[in-house]
C-alpha positions in Angstrom: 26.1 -14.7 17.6 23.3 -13.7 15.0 21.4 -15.6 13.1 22.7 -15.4 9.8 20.9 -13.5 7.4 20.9 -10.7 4.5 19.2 -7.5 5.9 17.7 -4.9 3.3 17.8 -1.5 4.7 15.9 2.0 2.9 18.1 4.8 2.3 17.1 8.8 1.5 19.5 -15.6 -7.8 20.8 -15.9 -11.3 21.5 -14.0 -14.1 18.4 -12.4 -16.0 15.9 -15.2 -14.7 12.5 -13.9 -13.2 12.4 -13.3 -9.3 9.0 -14.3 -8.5 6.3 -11.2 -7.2 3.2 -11.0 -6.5 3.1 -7.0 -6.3 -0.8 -6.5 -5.8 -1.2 -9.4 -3.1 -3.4 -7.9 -0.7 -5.3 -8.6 2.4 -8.0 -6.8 4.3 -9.4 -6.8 7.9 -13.0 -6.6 8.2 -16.0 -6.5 10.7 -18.5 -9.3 10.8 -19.1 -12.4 12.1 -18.2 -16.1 11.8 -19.9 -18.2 9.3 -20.3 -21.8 11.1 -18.8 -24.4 8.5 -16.7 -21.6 6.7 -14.6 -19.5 9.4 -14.0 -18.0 12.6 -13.4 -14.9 13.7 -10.0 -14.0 13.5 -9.2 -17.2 10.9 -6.8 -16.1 7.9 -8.2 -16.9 4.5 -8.0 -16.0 0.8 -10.4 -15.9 -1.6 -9.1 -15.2 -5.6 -12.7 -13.9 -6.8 -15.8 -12.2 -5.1 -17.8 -15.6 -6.0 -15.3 -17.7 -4.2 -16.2 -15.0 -0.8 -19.8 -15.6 -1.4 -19.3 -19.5 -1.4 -18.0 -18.5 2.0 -21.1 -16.9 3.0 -20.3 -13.5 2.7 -22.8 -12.4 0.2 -24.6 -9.1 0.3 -27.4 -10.4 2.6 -24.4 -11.2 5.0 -23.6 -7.4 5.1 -27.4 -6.3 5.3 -28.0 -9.2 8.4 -24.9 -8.2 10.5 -24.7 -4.7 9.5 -20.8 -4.9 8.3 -19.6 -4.2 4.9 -18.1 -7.5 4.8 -19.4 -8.1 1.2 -19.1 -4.8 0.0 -14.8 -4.3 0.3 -14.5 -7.6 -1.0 -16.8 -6.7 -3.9 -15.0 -3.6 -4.4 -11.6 -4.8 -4.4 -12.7 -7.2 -7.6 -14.7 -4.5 -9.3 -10.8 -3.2 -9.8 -9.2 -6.3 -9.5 -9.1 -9.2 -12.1 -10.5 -12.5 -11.0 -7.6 -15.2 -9.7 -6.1 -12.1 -8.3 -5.7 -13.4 -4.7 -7.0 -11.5 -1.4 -6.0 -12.4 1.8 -9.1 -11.9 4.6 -9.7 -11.5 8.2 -12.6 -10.9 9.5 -13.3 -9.6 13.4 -15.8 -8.9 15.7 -17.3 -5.2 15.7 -16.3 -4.4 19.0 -12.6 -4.5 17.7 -10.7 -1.1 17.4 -8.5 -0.5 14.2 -6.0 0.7 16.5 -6.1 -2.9 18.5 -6.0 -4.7 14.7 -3.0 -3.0 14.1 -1.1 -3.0 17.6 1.7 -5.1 16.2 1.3 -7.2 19.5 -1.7 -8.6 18.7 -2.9 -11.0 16.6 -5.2 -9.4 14.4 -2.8 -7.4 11.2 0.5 -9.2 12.4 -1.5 -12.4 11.9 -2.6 -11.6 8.5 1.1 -10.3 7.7 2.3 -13.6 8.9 0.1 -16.0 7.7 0.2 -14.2 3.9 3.8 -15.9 4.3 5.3 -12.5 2.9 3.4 -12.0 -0.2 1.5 -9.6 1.2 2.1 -6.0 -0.3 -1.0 -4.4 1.1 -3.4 -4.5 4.2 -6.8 -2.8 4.6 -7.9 -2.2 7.9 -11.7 -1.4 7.7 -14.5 -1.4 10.4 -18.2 -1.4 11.1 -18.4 -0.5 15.1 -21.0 -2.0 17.4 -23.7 -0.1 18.4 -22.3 0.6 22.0 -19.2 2.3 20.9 -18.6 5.7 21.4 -16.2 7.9 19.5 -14.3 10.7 20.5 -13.1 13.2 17.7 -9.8 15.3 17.2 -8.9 17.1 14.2 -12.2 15.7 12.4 -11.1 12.4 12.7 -12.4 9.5 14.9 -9.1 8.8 17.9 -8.6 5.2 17.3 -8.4 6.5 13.6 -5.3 8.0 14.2 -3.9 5.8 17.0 -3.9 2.9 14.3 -2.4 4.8 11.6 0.2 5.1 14.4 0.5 1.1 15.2 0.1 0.3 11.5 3.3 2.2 10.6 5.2 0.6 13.5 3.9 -3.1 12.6 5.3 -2.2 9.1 8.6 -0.9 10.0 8.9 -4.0 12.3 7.6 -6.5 9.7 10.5 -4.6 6.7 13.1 -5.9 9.2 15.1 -9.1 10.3 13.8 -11.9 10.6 10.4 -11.0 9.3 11.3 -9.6 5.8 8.3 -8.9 4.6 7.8 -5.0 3.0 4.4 -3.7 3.1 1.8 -0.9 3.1 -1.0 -0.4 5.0 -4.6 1.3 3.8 -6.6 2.8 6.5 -10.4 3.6 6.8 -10.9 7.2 7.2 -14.7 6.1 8.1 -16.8 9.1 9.8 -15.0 12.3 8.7 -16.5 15.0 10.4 -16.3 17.3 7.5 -14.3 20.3 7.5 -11.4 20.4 6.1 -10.1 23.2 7.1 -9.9 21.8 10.7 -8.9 18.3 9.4 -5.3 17.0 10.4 -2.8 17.8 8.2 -1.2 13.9 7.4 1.6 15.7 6.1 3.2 16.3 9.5 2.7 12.6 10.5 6.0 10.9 9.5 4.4 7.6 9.0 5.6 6.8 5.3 4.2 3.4 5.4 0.5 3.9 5.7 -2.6 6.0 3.9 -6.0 7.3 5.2 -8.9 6.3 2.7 -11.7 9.3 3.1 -13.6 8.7 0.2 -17.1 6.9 -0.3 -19.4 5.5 -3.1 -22.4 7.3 -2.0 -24.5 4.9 -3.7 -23.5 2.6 -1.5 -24.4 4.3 1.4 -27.8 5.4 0.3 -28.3 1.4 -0.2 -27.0 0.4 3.1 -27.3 1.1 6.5 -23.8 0.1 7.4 -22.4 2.1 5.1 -23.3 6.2 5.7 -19.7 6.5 6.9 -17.7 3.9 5.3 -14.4 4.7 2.9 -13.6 2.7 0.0 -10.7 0.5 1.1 -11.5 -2.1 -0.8 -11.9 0.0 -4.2 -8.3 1.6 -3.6 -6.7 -2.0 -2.9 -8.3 -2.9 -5.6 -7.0 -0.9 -8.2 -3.5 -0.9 -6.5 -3.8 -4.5 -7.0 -4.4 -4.1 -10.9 -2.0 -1.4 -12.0 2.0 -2.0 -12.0 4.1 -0.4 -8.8 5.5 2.5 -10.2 1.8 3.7 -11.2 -0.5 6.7 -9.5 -3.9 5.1 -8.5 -5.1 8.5 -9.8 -3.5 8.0 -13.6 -6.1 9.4 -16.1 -5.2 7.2 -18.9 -6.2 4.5 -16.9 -9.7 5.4 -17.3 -12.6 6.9 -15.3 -13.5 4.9 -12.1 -16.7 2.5 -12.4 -18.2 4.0 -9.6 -20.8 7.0 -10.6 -22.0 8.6 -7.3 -19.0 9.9 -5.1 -18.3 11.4 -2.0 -16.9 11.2 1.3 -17.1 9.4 4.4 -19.2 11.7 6.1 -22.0 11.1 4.0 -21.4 13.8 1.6 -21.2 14.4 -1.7 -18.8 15.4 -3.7 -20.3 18.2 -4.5 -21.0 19.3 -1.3 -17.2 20.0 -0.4 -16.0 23.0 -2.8 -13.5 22.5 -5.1 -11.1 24.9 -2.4 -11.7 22.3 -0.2 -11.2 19.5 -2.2 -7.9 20.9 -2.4 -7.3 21.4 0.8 -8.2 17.9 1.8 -5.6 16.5 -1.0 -3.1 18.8 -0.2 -3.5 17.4 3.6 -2.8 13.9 2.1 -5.9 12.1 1.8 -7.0 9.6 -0.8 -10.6 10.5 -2.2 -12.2 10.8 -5.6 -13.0 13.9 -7.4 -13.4 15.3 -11.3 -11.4 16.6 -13.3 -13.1 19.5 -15.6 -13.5 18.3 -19.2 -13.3 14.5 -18.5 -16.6 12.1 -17.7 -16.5 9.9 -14.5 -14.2 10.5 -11.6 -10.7 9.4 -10.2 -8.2 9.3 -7.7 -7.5 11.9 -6.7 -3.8 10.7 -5.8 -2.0 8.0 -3.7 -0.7 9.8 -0.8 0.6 8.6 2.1 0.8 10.3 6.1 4.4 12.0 5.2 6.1 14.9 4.6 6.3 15.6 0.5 9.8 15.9 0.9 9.9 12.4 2.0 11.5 9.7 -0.6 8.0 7.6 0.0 5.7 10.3 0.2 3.5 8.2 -2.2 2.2 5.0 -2.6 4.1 4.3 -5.9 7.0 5.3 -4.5 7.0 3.0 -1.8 5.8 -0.1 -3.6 8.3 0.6 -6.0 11.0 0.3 -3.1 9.6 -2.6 -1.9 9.5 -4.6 -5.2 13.1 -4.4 -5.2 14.1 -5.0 -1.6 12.1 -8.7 -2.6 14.1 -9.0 -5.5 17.3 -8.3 -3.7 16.4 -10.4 -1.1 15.5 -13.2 -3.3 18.8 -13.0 -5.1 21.4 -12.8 -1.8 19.8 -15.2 0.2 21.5 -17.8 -2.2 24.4 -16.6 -0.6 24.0 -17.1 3.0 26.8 -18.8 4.5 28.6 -19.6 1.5 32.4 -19.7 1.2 34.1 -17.3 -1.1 37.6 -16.9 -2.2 39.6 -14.1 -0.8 42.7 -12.4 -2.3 45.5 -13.9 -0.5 48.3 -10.7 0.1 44.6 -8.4 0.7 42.4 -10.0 2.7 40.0 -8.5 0.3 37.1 -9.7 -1.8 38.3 -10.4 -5.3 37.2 -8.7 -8.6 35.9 -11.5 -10.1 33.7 -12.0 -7.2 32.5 -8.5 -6.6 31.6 -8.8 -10.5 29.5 -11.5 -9.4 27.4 -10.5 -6.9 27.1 -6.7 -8.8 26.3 -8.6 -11.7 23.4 -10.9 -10.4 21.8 -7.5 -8.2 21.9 -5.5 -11.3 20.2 -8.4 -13.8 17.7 -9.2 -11.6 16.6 -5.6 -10.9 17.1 -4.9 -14.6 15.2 -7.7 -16.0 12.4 -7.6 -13.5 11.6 -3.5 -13.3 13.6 -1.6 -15.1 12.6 -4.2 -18.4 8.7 -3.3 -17.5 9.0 0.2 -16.9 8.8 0.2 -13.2 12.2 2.3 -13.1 13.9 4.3 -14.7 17.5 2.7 -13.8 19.2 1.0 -11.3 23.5 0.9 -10.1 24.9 -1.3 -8.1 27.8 -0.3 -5.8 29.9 -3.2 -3.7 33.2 -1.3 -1.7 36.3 -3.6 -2.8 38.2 -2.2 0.2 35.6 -3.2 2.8 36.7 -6.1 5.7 35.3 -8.5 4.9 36.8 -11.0 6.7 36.9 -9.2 10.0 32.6 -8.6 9.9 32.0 -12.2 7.4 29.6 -9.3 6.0 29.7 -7.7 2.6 27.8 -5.0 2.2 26.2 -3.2 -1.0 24.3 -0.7 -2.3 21.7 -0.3 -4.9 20.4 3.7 -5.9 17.4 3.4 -8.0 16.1 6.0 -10.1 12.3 6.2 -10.1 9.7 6.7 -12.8 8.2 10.1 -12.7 5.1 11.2 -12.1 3.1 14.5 -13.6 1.1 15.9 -11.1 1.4 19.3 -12.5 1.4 19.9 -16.2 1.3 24.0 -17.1 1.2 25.4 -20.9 1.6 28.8 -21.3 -1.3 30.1 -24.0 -1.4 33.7 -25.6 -1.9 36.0 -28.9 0.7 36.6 -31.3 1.0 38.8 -34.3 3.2 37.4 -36.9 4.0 41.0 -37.8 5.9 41.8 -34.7 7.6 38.5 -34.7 
């Protein structure tokens, strides 16, 4: 028989109290090397500001002495990121592939996933190779790029369902883009709605440091997904222009040295960089995509944070009922009103007071089948349609001359 258990599945507890969630809880994987006294390679740890990860000896002269960017993702995360916000860290050796970190088998992001004890929401996966390793390129992007983006989505699908229960995106480093984008791959046809490819750089950062000529900005994008609520667009230009001033991508360019066409043509192929927008100082996001077809329910970040706020929620609320006895209508079999009441009642209060109440949503039902068997399956089974916020990623205004004599 199964282990008893409430299982939360995507589709295309008391009343009004708080469920409990930490929605920008993040972690990050990084290269580097053990500090003796502080941590191993491959130890879990969370730090809550940048000076508690420099009291662990990973300071900017750590970065510059082990050539990693250690230092520099952590940094970034709380330039975006208020201080007490906590971040999960791993660090590994150099010589270990993203697509090994994320291979769900091994012990590198399904450690991290399982030691964060499910309050993890999102996971960077960042590297600094070793000097002997050789990549190999297809569609402008590094192989073991790609091949983790592959294991990353299945670790998350795997780590969504029974008995893990623990939702959760993943942020990948698109370090080294070769740099055309019209031969680039088009994440779009990827079908992995669970994970995002990072291509963007603070070229100031790269100018300073050796390590970092063909980094991406994980850290900065966790960062500010850890600082803005789940229905928002990392890109959302009334949040302000970013902090940092020198953009680009991670091929050592500049911003300006990909045309605006291009620029396009890199967001349109789903890629998270930074760019301007004419009449407006400073740069932003330019969106939060994800490696999925636009017609996909969770072909955004937002979209899919959103969903896995309230799969916690839910979670949270019928777990309370696991194994419990209920009442059933004697001549039916079937559950009785009252109780249906019940349990709809708690799903919708909880959802209601914790997103629809902050604006995360735009509205929430709850449906529970009175006619199902319940006491031939000892299952009930419900189902909650949210209505999302919306986002503007077009606006259009149509502007012409008009001669109030013809009107």
């Amino acid at each position: 028989m199964a282990r008893p258990d409430v299982i939360i599945t995507l589709g295309a507890g008391g009343l009004g109290r708080i469920v409990a969630t930490e929605d920008g809880t993040c972690g990050i994987i990084v290269s580097g090397v053990a500090v003796a006294g502080k941590f191993a390679l491959d130890d879990v740890f969370f730090v809550q500001s940048l000076q508690q990860a420099i009291d662990l000896g990973i300071t900017a002269a750590y970065d510059v002495e082990n050539t990693c960017l250690a230092y520099r993702h952590i940094a970034d995360f709380y330039d975006q990121a208020a201080v007490g916000t906590k971040l999960f860290v791993m660090v590994v050796a150099k010589t270990t592939t993203m697509a090994n970190i994320c291979l769900k088998t091994n012990a590198y992001a399904k450690k991290l996933l399982t030691e964060g004890n499910g309050e993890i929401c999102f996971w960077g996966i960042t590297r600094v190779p070793d000097d002997a390793y050789e990549p190999s390129y297809t569609d402008q992007l590094d192989d073991d790029i790609t091949a983790a983006m592959t294991n990353a989505q299945a670790l998350i699908v795997e780590e969504f369902a029974a008995p893990y229960h623990r939702p959760s995106r993943a942020i990948i480093e698109g370090m080294d883009w070769q740099g055309n984008a019209a031969t680039t791959l088009d994440l779009r046809t990827n079908n992995q709605n669970g994970v995002a490819l990072v291509i963007g750089q603070d070229t100031g950062d790269a100018e300073a440091h050796e390590s970092a000529g063909n980094y991406a900005f994980v850290g900065y994008v966790m960062g500010r997904l850890s600082a803005i609520s789940v229905q928002r667009n990392i890109g959302r230009v009334k949040d302000g222009n970013l902090t940092k001033t020198k953009i680009g991508f991670s091929n050592g360019g500049t911003l300006a040295s990909i045309d605006e066409l291009n620029q396009n043509t890199l967001n349109d192929l789903g890629f998270i960089f930074a760019w301007k927008h004419a009449g407006k100082a400073g740069y932003f996001f330019n969106d939060d995509h994800v490696a999925t077809e636009l017609t996909s329910d969770y072909s955004s970040l937002a979209r899919g944070r959103t969903m896995d706020k309230a799969a916690r929620i839910i979670r949270a609320v019928l777990v309370d009922e696991l194994l419990d006895d209920l009442e059933v209508d004697a001549a039916t079999g079937k559950l009785p009103v009252s109780v249906i009441k019940e349990i709809q009642g708690n799903m919708e209060d909880a959802i209601n007071t914790n997103m629809t109440a902050n604006g995360e949503i735009s509205g929430a039902a709850i449906y529970l089948n009175p006619d199902q068997n319940y006491l031939g399956t000892d299952t009930i089974a419900t189902e909650l349609k949210i209505t999302p916020k919306g986002t503007n990623r077009a606006l259009t205004a149509l502007l012409e001359y008009t001669n109030p004599l013809n009107s």
